[in-house]
VMD Tcl script that draws the C-alpha trace (Angstrom):
set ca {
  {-22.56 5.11 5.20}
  {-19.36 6.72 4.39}
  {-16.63 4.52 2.14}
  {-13.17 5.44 3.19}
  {-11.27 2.46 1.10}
  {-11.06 4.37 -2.04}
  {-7.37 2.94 -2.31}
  {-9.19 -0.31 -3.01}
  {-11.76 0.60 -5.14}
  {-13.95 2.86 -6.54}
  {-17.82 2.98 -7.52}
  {-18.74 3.43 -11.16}
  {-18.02 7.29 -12.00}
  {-20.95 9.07 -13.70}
  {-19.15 9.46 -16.63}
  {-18.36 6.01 -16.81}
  {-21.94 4.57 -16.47}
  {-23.06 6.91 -19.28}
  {-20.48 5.89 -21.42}
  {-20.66 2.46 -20.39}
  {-24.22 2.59 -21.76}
  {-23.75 4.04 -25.00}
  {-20.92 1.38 -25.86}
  {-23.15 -1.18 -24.94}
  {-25.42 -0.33 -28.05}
  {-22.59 0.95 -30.30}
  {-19.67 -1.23 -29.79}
  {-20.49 -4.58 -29.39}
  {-19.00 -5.82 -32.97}
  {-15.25 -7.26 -33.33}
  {-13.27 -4.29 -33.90}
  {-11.17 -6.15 -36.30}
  {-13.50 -6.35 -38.30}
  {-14.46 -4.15 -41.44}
  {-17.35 -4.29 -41.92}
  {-19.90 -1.12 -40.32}
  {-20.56 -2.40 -37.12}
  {-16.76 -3.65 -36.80}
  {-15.30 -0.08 -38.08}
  {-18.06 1.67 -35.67}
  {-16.06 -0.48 -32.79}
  {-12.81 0.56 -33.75}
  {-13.33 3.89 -34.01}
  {-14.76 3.78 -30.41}
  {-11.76 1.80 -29.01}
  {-9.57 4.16 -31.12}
  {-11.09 6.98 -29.33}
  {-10.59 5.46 -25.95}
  {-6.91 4.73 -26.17}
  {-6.29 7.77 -27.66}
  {-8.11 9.55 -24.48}
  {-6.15 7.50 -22.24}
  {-3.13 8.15 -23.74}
  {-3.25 11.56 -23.76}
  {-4.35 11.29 -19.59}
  {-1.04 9.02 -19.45}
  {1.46 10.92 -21.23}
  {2.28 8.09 -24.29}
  {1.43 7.73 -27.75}
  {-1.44 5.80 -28.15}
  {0.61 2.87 -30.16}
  {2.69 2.77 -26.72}
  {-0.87 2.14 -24.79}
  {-2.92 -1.34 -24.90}
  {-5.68 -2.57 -22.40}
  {-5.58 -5.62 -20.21}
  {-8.22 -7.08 -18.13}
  {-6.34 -5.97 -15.41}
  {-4.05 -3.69 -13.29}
  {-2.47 -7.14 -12.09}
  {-2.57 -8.63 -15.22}
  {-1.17 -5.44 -16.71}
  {1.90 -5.57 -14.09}
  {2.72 -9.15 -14.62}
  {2.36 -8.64 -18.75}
  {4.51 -6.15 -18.08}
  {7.24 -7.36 -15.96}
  {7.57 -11.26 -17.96}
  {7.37 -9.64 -21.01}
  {10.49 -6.99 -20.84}
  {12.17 -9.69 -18.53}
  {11.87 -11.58 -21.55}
  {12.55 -9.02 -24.36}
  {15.65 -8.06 -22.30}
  {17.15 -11.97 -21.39}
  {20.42 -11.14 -23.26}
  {21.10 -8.40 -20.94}
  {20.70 -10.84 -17.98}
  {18.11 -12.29 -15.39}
  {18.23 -9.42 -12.51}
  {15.28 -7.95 -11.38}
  {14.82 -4.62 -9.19}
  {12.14 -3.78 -7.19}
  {10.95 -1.87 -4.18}
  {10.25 -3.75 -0.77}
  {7.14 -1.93 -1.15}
  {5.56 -2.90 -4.36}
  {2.48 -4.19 -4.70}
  {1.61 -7.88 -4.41}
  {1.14 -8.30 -7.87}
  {4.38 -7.30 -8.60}
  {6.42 -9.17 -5.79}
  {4.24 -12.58 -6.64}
  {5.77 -12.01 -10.39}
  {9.33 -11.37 -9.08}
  {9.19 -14.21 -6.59}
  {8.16 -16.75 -10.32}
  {10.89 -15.05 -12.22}
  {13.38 -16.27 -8.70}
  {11.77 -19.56 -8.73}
  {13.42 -19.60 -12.21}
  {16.24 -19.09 -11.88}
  {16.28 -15.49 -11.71}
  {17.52 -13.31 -9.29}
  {15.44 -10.06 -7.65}
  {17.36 -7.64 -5.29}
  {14.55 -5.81 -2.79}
  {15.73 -2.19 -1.78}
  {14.67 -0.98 1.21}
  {12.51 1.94 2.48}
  {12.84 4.43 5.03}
  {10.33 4.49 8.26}
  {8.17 6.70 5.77}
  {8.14 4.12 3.14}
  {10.07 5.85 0.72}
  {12.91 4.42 -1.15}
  {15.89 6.44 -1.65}
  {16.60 7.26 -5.36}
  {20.61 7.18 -4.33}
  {20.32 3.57 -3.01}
  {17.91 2.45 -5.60}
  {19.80 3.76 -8.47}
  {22.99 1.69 -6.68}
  {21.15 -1.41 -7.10}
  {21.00 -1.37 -10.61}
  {24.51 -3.62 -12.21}
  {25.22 -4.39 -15.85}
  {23.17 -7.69 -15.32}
  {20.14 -5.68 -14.38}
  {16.80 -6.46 -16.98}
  {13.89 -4.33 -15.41}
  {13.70 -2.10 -12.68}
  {9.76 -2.01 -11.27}
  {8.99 1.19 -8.86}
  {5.70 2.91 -7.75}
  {4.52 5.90 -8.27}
  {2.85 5.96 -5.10}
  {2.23 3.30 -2.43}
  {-1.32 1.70 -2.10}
  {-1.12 1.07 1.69}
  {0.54 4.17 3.18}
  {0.15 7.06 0.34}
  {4.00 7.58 0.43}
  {4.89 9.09 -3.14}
  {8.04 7.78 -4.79}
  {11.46 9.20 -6.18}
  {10.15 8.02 -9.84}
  {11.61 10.95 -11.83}
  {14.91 10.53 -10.05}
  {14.95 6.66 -10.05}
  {14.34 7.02 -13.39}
  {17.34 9.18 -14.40}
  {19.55 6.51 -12.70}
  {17.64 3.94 -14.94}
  {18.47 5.73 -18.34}
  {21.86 5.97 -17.40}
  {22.40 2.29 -16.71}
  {20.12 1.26 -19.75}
  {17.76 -0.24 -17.48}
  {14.08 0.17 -18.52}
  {11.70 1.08 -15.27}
  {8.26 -0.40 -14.69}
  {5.88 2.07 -13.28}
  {2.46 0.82 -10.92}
  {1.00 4.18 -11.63}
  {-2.61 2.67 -10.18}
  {-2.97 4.74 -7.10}
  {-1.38 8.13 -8.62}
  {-2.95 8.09 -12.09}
  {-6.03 9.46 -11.58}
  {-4.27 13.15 -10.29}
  {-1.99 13.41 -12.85}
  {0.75 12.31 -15.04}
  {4.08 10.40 -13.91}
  {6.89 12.05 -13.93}
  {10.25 11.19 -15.34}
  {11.60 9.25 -18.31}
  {9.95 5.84 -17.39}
  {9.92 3.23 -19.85}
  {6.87 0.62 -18.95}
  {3.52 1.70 -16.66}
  {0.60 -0.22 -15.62}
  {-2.56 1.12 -13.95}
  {-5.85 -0.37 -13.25}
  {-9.45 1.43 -14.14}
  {-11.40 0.92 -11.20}
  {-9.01 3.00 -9.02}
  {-10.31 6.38 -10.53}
  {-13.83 5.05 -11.13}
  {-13.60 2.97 -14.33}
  {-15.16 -0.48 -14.50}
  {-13.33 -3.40 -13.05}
  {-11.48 -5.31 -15.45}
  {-9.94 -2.79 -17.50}
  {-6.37 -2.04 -16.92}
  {-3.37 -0.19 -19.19}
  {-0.26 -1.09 -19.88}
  {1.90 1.68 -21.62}
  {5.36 -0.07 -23.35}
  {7.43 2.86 -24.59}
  {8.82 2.51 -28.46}
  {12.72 1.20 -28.31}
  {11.97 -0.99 -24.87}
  {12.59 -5.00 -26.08}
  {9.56 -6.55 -24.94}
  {8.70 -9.94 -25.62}
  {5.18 -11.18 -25.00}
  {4.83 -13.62 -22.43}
  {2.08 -15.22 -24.02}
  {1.38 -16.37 -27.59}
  {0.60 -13.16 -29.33}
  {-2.52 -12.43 -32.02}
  {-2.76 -9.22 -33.26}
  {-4.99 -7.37 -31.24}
  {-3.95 -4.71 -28.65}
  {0.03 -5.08 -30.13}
  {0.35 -8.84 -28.91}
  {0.39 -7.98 -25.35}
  {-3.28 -8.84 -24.65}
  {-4.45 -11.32 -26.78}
  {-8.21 -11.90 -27.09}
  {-11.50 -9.83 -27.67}
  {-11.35 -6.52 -25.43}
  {-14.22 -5.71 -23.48}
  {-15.23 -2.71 -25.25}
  {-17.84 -1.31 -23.11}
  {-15.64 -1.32 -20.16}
  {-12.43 0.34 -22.35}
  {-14.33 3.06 -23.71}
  {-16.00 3.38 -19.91}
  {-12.32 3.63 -18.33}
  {-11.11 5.62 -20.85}
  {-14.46 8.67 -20.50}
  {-13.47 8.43 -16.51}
  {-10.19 8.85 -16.31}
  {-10.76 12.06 -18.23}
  {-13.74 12.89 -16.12}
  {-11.38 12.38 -12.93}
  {-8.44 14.17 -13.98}
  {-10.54 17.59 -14.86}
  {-10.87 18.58 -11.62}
  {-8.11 16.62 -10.11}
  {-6.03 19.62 -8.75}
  {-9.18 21.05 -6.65}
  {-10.09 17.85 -5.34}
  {-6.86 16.74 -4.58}
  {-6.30 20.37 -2.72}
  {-9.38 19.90 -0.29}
  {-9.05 16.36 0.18}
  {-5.66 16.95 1.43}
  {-7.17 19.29 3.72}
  {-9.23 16.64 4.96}
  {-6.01 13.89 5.50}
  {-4.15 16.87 7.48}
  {-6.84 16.72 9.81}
  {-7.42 13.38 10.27}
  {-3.31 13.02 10.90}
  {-3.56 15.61 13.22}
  {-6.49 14.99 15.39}
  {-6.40 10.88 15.58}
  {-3.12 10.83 18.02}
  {-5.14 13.97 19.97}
  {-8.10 12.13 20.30}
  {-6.72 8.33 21.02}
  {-3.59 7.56 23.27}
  {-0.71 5.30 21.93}
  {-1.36 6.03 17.72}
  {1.39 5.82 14.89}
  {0.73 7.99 12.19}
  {2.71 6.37 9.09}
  {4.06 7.38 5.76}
  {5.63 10.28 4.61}
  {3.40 13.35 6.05}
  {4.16 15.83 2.92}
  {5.43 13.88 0.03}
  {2.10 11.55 -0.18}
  {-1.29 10.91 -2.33}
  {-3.97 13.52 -1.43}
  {-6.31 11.11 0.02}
  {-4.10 8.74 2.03}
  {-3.95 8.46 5.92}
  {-3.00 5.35 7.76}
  {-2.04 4.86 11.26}
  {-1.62 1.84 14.10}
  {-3.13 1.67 17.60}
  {-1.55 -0.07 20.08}
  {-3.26 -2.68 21.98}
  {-5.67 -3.25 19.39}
  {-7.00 -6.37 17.22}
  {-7.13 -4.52 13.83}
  {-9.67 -7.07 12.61}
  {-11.80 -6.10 15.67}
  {-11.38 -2.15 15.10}
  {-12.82 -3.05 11.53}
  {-15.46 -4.55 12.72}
  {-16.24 -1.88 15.52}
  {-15.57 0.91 12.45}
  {-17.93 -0.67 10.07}
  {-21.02 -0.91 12.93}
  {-20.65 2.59 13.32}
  {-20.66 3.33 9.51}
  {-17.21 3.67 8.06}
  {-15.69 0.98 5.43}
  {-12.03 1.50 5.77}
  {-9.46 -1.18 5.61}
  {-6.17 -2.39 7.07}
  {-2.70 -3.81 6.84}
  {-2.45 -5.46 10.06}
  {-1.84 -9.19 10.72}
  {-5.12 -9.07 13.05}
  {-7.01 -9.24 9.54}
  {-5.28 -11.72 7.08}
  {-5.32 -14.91 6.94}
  {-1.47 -15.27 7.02}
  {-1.59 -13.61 10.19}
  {1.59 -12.07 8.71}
  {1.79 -8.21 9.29}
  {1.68 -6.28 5.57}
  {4.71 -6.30 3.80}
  {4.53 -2.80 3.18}
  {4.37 -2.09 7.53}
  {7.21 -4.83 7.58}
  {9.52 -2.90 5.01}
  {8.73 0.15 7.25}
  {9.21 -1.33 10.21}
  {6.22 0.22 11.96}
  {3.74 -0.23 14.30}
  {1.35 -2.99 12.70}
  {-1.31 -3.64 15.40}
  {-4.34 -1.89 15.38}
  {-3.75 -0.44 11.71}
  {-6.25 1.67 9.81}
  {-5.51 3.12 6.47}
  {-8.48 5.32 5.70}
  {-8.37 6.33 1.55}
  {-11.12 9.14 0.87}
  {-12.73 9.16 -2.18}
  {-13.42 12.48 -4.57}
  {-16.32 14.18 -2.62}
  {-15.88 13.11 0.88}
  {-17.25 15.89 3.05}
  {-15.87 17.78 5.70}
  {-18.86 16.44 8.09}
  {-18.07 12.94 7.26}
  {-14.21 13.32 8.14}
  {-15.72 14.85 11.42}
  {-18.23 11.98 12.13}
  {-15.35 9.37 11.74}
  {-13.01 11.15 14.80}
  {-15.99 11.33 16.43}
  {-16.40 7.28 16.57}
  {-12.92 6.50 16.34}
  {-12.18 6.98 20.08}
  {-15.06 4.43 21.04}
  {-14.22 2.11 18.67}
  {-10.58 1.65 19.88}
  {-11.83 2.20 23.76}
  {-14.37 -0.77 22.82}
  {-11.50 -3.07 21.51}
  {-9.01 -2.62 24.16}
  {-11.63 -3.00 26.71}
  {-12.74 -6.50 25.41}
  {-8.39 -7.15 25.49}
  {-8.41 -6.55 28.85}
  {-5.91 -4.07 28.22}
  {-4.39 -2.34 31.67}
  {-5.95 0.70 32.89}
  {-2.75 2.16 33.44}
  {-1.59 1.36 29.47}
  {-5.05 2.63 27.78}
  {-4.81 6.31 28.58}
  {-2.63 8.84 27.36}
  {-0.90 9.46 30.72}
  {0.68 5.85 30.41}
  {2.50 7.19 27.53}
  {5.35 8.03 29.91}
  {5.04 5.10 32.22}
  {3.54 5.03 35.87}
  {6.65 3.57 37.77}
  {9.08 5.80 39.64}
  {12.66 6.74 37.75}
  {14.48 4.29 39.95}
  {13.95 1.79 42.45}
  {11.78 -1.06 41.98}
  {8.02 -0.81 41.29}
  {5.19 -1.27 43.86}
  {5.26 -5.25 43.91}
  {8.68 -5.29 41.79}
  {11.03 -8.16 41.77}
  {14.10 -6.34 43.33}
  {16.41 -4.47 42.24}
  {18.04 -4.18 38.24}
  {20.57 -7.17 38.76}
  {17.73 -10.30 39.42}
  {17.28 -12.43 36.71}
  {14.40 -11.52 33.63}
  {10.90 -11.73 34.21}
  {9.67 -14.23 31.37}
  {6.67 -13.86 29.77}
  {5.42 -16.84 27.62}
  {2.79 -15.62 24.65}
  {3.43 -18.33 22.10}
  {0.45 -19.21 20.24}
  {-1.32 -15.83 20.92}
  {-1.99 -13.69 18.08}
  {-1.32 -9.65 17.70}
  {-1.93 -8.09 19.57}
  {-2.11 -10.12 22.66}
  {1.56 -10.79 23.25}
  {2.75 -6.92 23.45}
  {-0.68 -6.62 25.39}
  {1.08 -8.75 28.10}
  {4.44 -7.88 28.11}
  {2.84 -4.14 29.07}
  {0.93 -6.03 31.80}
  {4.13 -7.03 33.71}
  {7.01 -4.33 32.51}
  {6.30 -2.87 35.99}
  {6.53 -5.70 38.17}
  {10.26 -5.19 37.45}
  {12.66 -2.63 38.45}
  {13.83 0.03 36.05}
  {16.77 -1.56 34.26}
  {15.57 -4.96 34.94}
  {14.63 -7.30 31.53}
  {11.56 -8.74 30.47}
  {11.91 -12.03 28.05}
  {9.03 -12.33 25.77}
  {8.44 -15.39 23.75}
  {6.22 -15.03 21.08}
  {6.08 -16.78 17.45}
  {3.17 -14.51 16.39}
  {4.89 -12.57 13.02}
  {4.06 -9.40 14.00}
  {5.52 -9.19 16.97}
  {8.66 -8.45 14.88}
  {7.18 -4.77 14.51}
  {5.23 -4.58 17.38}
  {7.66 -5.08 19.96}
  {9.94 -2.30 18.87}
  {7.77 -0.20 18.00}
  {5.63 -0.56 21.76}
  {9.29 -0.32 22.96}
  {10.15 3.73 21.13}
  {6.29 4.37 21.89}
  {6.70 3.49 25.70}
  {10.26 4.84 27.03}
  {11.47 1.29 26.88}
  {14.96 -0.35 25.53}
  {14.46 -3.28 22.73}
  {17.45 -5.20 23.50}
  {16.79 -7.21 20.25}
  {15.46 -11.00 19.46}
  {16.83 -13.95 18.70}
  {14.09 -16.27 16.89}
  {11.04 -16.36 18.81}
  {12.37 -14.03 22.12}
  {11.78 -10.57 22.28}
  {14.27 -9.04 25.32}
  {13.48 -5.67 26.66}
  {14.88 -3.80 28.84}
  {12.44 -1.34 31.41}
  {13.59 2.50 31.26}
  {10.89 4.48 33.18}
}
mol new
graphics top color blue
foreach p $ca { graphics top sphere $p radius 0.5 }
foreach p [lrange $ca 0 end-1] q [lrange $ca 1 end] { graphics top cylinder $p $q radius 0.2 }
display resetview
């Protein structure tokens, strides 16, 4: 059964079980200790930060392990937002970070902080000019990605950074997607990354603090792993992490190469092979392994479902599958399609034949969901991409000519992707230049509508609250 969610997680790397196993036997003393068994520890946990140091780029004074990438990123963030409280309470971040670090940003508001979101392009990608802007005298940390964990877009980090230095503004980097291919660019001052990304055991995570950053721990300190993660390390799992990431990172630049390979073709071939698809994120500037993309008309919990009985684990953003019903903040930011959405993350190895067996049940798997939404015939096949209603006039059945009042449509209470499933059930029931009022209070239809709007020939006249206005073009 292929796994496509490598974004998520990864299974135990060879490496890492074999090293995992020694460590058991060898380092299961305190390593602050000095007596044998203790010093036989601390040379192996020497070893390991050392090793991941190197793979990050830091000196391995600048490097201690969490139990955590989260707990690495909120370490991270409270504890230079502390170190740095003279300078002031302001806190920069992408619209795009990662949960972890918008939960942390959203305790240091609640007190009495203040956090300025920048925004992203339609790719996801911030610009370095506009996030450099954002930075004021009051500024304490800056927190960017390296790469984003829904979409693949890669981030202006080197640049962002050189606006960071200049303002004296230390910058956070979640380096846990990108770590595993390579270093992060730029003069960065904090990163945090998480082990079972690349293949390390869960519950190992780094957190690099470069010399001459103020950092205050957030929590009372002892004096293992510099005060920043107090309490005895899971050894095992450290020196386990540690042995992987420098497994991974050997043959990073070939893998990365032909899985790349792989994600052009899926881009390519999944709007060729099912009508009405939104590729998103950046198609160049990306992670090697990365593809996701929305389907219109589609219950993205469903198209799991439909995915995973056909043999492919691959996971989603869309509101159809959370229990906030709330489209992913990442698709929000973006302002892209959100229904239907599939991000598909390959891990190292994936074959070509696998890639090939997935297009292959793709196109039944969405035919299967839209057929159980009762979607129109006329909106489920490629040729409704244009519309099927004449240029002008009204449409067979139509309700006159552009001047009558708006055809309302009433979907409150219906979840994505039901209401934009409706309002292309009646679009052509009036005239070209006649209105359609939608009222919907599902979240996503904040994206959806839009976006169904650019993808169908249609005018979004805008929404005010819960009513979507939309104008029919073809």
């Amino acid at each position: 059964m292929p796994y496509f969610d490598a974004a998520s997680s990864l299974p135990l790397h060879p490496v890492a079980r074999q090293a995992l196993l020694a460590a058991l036997d060898e380092g299961w003393a305190d390593p602050a200790r000095l007596h044998r068994e203790g010093r036989r520890a601390r040379l192996l946990l020497d070893a390991a930060r050392e090793a991941a140091a190197e793979a990050v780029g830091c000196r391995p004074d600048e490097l201690s392990f969490t139990s955590s990438g989260t707990r690495a990123l909120h370490t991270g963030i409270a504890g230079a937002l502390a170190g740095r409280r003279r300078a002031g309470r302001r806190l920069v971040v992408s619209a795009v970070e990662h949960s972890a670090v918008l939960h942390a940003a959203r305790a240091h508001e609640a007190n009495g902080g203040v956090v300025e979101e920048v925004p992203v392009d339609r790719a996801g990608r911030v610009d370095a000019d506009g996030f450099g802007a954002a930075l004021r005298g009051d500024t304490a940390l800056a927190c960017l990605q390296s790469a984003n964990h829904e979409v693949g877009t890669e981030q202006p980090v080197a640049e962002a950074a050189e606006f960071c230095a200049e303002a004296g503004v230390p910058l956070l980097v979640d380096a846990a997607q990108s770590l595993a291919w390579g270093r992060v660019p730029g003069r960065w001052s904090l990163l945090a990354a998480s082990a079972h990304k690349w293949g390390g055991p869960g519950g190992v995570g780094l957190l690099v603090v470069r010399k001459g950053v103020r950092f205050s721990p957030p929590q009372p300190a002892d004096e293992r792993e510099s005060g920043r993660s107090p309490g005895f390390a899971d050894l095992p799992a450290i020196v386990a992490a540690a042995a992987s990431l420098r497994a991974v990172r050997e043959g990073a630049a070939a893998e990365a190469a032909r899985l790349r390979a792989l994600v052009d073709r899926i881009r390519a071939r999944v709007p060729e092979l099912v009508p009405d698809v939104e590729v998103v994120g950046d198609p160049v500037r990306r992670l090697p392994h990365v593809v996701t993309f929305s389907c219109l008309y589609v219950d993205g919990e469903a198209l799991l479902h439909a995915l995973d009985r056909a043999g492919f684990s691959v996971s989603s953003g869309s509101s159809c599958t959370s229990d906030t019903l709330a489209p992913s903040h990442v698709l929000r930011a973006m302002g892209v399609l959100s229904e239907g959405n599939v991000r598909v993350s390959l891990p190292p190895g994936t074959a070509r034949e696998d890639v090939d067996a997935f297009l292959e049940a793709l196109p039944e798997a969405v035919r299967q969901v839209r057929a159980h939404l009762d979607v129109p015939a006329a909106e489920s096949g490629a040729a409704a991409r244009a519309g099927s209603a004449p240029e002008s006039g009204p449409a067979p059945g139509g309700r006159g000519d552009a001047g009558a009042p708006p055809l309302t449509v009433d979907s409150r209470g219906k979840r994505c992707p039901v209401p934009v499933i409706e309002l292309a059930k009646v679009i052509g029931e009036v005239p070209v230049g006649g209105t359609v009022v939608l009222l919907a209070d599902d979240e996503a239809a904040r994206l959806d509508v839009p976006a169904w709007c650019e993808m169908r020939g249609h005018e979004y006249l805008g929404a005010d609250g819960h009513t979507y206005r939309v104008r029919r073009r073809v």
